[in-house]
C-alpha positions as CSV (number, residue, x, y, z in Angstrom):
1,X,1.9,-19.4,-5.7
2,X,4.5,-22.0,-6.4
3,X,7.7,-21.1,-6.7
4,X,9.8,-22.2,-10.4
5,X,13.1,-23.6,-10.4
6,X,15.1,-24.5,-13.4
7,X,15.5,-27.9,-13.8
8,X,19.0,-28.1,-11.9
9,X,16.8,-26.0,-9.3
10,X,17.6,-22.6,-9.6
11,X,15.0,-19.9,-9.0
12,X,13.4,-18.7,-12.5
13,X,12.3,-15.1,-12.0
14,X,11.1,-15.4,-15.7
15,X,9.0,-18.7,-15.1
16,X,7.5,-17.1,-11.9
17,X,6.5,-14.2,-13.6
18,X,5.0,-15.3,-16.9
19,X,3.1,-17.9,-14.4
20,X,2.2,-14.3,-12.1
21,X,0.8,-12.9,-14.9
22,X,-1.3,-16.1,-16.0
23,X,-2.5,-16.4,-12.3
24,X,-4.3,-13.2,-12.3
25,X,-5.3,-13.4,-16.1
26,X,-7.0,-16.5,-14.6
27,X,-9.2,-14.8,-12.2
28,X,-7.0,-14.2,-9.1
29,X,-6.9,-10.7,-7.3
30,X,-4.3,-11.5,-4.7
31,X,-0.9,-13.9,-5.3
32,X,0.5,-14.8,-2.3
33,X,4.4,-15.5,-2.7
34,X,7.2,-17.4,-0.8
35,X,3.9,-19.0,1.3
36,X,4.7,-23.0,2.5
37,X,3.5,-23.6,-1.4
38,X,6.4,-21.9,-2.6
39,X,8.9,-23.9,-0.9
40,X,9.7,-20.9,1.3
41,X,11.7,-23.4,3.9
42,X,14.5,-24.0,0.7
43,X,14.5,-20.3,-0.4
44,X,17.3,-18.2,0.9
45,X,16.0,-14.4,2.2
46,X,17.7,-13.0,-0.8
47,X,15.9,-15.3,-3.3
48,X,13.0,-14.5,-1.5
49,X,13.4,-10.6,-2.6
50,X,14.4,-11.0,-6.1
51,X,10.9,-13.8,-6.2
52,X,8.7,-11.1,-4.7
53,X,10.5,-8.5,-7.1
54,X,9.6,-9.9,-9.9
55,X,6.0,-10.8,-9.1
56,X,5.4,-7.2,-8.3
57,X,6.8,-6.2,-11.1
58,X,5.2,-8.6,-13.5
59,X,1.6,-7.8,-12.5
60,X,1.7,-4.1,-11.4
61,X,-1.7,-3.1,-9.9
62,X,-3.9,-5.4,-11.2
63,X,-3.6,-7.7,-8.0
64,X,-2.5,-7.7,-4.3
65,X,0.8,-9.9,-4.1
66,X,0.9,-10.7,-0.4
67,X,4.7,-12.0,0.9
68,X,5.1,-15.4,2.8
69,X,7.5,-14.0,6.0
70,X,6.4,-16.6,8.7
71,X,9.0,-18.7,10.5
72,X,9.6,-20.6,13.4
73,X,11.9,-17.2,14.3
74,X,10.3,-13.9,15.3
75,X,13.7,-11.8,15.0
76,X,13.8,-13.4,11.5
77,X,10.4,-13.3,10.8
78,X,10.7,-9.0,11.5
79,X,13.3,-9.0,9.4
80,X,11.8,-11.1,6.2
81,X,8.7,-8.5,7.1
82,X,11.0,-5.4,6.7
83,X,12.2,-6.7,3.5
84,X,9.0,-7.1,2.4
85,X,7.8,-3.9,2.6
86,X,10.7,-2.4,0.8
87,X,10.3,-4.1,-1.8
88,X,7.1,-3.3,-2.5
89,X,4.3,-5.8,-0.7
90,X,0.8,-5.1,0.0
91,X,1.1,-7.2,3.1
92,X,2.1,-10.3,4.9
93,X,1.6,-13.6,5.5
94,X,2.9,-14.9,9.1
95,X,2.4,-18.8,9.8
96,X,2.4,-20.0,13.3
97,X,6.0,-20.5,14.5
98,X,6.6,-24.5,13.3
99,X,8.3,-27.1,14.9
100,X,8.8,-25.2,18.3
101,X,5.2,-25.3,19.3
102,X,4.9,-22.1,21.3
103,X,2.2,-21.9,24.1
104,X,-0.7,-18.9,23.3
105,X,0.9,-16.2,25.0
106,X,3.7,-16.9,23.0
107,X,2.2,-17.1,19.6
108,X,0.4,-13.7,20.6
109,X,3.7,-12.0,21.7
110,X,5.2,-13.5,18.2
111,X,2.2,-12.4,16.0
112,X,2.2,-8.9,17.8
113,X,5.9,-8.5,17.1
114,X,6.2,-9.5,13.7
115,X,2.7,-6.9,13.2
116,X,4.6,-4.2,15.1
117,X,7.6,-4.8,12.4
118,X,6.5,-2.9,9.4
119,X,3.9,-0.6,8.7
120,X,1.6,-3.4,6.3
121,X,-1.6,-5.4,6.8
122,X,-0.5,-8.8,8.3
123,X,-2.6,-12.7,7.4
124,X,-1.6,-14.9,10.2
125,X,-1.9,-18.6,8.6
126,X,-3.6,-20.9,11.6
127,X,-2.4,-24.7,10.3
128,X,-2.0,-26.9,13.2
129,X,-1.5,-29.6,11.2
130,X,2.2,-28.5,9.9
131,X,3.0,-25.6,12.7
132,X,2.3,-28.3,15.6
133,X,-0.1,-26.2,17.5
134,X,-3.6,-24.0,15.9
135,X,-4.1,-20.7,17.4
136,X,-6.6,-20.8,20.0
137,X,-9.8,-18.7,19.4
138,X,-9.3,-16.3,23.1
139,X,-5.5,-15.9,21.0
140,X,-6.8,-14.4,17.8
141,X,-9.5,-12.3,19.4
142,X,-6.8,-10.5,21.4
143,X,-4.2,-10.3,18.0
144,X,-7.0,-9.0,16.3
145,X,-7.3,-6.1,18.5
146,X,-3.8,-5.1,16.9
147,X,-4.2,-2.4,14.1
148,X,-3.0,-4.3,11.3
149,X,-3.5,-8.1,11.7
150,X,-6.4,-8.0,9.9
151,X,-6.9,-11.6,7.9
152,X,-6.8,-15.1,8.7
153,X,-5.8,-17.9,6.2
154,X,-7.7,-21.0,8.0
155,X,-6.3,-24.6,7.6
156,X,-7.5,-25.2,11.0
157,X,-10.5,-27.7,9.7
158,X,-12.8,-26.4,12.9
159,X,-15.7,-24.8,11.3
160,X,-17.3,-24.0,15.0
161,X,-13.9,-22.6,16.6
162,X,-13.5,-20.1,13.0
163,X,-16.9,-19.2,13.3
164,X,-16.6,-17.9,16.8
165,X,-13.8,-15.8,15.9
166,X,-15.6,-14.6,12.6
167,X,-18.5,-13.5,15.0
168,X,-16.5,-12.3,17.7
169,X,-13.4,-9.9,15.4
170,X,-13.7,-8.3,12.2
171,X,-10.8,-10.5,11.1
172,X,-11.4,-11.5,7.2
173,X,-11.1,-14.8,6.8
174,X,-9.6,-17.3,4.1
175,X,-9.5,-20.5,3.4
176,X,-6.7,-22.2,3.6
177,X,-7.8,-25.5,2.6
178,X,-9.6,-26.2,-0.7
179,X,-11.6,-29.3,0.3
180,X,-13.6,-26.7,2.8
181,X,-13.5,-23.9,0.5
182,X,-17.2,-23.9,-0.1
183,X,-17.6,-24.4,3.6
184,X,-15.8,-21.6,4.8
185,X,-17.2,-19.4,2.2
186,X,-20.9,-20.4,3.3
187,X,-19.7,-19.6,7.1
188,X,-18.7,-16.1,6.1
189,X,-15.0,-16.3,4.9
190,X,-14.0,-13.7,2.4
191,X,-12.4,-16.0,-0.1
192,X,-9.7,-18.3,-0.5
193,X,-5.7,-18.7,-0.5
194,X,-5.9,-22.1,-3.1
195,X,-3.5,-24.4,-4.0
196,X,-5.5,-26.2,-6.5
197,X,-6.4,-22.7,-7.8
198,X,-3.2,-22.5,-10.3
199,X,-5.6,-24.8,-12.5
200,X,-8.9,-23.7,-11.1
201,X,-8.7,-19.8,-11.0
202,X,-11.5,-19.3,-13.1
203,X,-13.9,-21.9,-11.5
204,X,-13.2,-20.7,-7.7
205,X,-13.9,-16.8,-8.8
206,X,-17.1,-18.2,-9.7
207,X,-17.4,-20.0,-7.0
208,X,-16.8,-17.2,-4.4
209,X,-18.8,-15.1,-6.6
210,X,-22.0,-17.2,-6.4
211,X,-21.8,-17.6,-2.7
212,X,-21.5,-13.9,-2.4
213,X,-24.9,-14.0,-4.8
214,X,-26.5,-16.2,-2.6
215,X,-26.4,-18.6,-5.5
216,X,-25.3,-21.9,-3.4
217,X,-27.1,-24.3,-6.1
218,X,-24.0,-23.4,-8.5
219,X,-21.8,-22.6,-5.5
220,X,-22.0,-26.7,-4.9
221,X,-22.2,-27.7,-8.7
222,X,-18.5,-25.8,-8.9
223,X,-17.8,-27.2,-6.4
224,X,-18.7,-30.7,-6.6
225,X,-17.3,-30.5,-10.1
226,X,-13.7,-29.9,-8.7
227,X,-13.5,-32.4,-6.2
228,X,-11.2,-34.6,-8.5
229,X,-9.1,-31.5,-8.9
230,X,-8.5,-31.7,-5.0
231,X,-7.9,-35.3,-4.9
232,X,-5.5,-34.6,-6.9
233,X,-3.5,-31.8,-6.3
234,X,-4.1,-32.3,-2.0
235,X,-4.3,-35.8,-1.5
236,X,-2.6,-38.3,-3.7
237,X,1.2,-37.0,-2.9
238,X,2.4,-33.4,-1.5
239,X,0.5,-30.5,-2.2
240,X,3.3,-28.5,-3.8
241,X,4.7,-31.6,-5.8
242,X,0.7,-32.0,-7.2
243,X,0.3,-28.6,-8.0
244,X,3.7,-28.0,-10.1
245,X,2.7,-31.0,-11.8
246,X,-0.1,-30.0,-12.7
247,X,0.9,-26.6,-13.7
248,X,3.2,-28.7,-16.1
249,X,0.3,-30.7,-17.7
250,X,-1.5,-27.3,-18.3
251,X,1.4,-26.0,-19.3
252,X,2.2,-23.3,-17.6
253,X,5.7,-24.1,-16.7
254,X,8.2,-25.7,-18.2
255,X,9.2,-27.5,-15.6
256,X,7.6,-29.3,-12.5
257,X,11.1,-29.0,-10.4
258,X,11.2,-28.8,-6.6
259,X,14.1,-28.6,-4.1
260,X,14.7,-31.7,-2.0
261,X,13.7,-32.7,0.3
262,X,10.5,-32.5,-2.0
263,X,10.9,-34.8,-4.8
264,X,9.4,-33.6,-8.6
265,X,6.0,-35.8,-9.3
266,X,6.9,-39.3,-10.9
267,X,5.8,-40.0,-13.8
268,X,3.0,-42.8,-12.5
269,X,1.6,-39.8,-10.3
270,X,2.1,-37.6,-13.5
271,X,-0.8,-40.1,-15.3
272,X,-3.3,-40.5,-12.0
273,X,-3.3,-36.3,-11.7
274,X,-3.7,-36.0,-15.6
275,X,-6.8,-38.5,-15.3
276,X,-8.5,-36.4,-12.3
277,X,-7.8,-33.0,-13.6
278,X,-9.2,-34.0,-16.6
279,X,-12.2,-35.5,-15.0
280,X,-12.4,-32.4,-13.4
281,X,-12.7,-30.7,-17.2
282,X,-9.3,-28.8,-16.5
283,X,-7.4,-29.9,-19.1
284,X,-9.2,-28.8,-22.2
285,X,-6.2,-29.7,-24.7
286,X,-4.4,-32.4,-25.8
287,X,-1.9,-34.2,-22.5
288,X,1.2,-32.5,-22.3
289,X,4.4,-35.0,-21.8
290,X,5.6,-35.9,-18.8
């Protein structure tokens, strides 16, 4: 879930929680908060609390709100963990340390800590392409001998190496990237963690819900039908940037604001993601201004 700032870029605990509640009107079971779509690298630890607060409190039992912890720090990652848990999370999300590109016995002794940490279910988020390294598949069949690692959120893009480890662990798997969403589904993945899902919720419950069916003729027709959703929203500027946008154009929030060094959508990438979202029938009303 995005994170909502104010337009001089303070956090809106209001705006995050009207669009919490939306979210899981929409279809979703499971908000993930403070995750690398919610700008979690410009939030401070105690903005992070009163975000994850308010989400709790805004949609109560009716899904699993899931707190971003990961950093390239595994004392700080314990302690965002710890936090977590106090405050109320049903578990955690811990991204391979970034930046520092730790070797595998490393990331295991990181991912093993941070588990160790608090008493919740842990995701580990496997995205090579920001972190600098991917977890190696003899890595996460050793992690998932821990009690409580228990998911993966796969951005990896290596069908083979995730379906080793799906045959090899129990680990549920997500996906973490919504051009292979379909393909990770069809390989055996539980569901997805989506960006272009704060405009698509509906559509991608029924798409996980006809490939649990065995129903892949509409499992591709949902999912051909969204590809110029996830042109949009994942390939024609920053994901977080395309999705606050478009969040804006649907509106949901007020405001597409985002903290530098992200800059908000401009207005010419404003009219090419109203175009494809609308091609992708998810913009059933009249435009929104921009």
């Amino acid at each position: 879930m995005v994170t909502p700032f104010t337009t001089d870029g303070a956090l809106d605990t209001a705006a995050a929680a009207a669009l919490a509640d939306r979210l899981v009107a929409e279809g979703h079971d499971g908000l993930v908060v403070s995750g690398t779509t919610g700008e979690s690298p410009t939030t401070s630890d105690e903005e992070k609390d009163r975000l994850l607060r308010a989400v709790l409190e805004a949609v109560g039992d009716r899904a699993s709100v899931v707190a971003g912890v990961g950093t390239n720090d595994t004392a700080h990652t314990c302690e965002l963990a710890r936090a977590a848990e106090k405050a109320g999370a049903a578990g955690l999300l811990v991204v391979t340390p970034y930046y520092s590109k730790p070797p595998q016995p490393a990331l295991l002794h990181h991912f093993r800590t941070a588990a160790d940490a608090t008493g919740l279910p842990v995701m580990l988020y496997d995205i090579p392409g920001r972190s600098g390294v991917a977890i190696d598949t003899e890595t996460l069949v050793r992690v998932a001998e821990h009690d409580r690692v228990v998911a993966v959120k796969d951005a990896k893009g290596d069908l083979t190496a995730t379906s080793w480890v799906m045959a090899r662990t129990e680990l549920a798997y997500y996906s973490g990237e919504d051009a292979l969403n379909l393909a990770l589904l069809a390989h055996g993945a539980s569901g997805v963690v989506s960006v272009v899902g704060h405009v698509a919720g509906r559509q991608y419950r029924q798409l996980v819900d006809a490939v649990d069916a065995g129903d892949l003729g509409t499992a591709r027709a949902v999912h051909t039908r969204l590809l110029p959703a996830v042109r949009a929203i994942m390939n024609r500027t920053q994901g977080v940037v395309a999705a606050k946008a478009a969040l804006q154009l649907t509106g949901a929030l007020a405001t597409r604001t985002t903290r530098p060094p992200l800059l908000e959508a401009t207005p010419e990438e404003v009219a090419l993601l109203r175009t494809d979202l609308d091609a992708a029938a998810l913009l059933p009303g009249p435009p929104q201004d921009t």
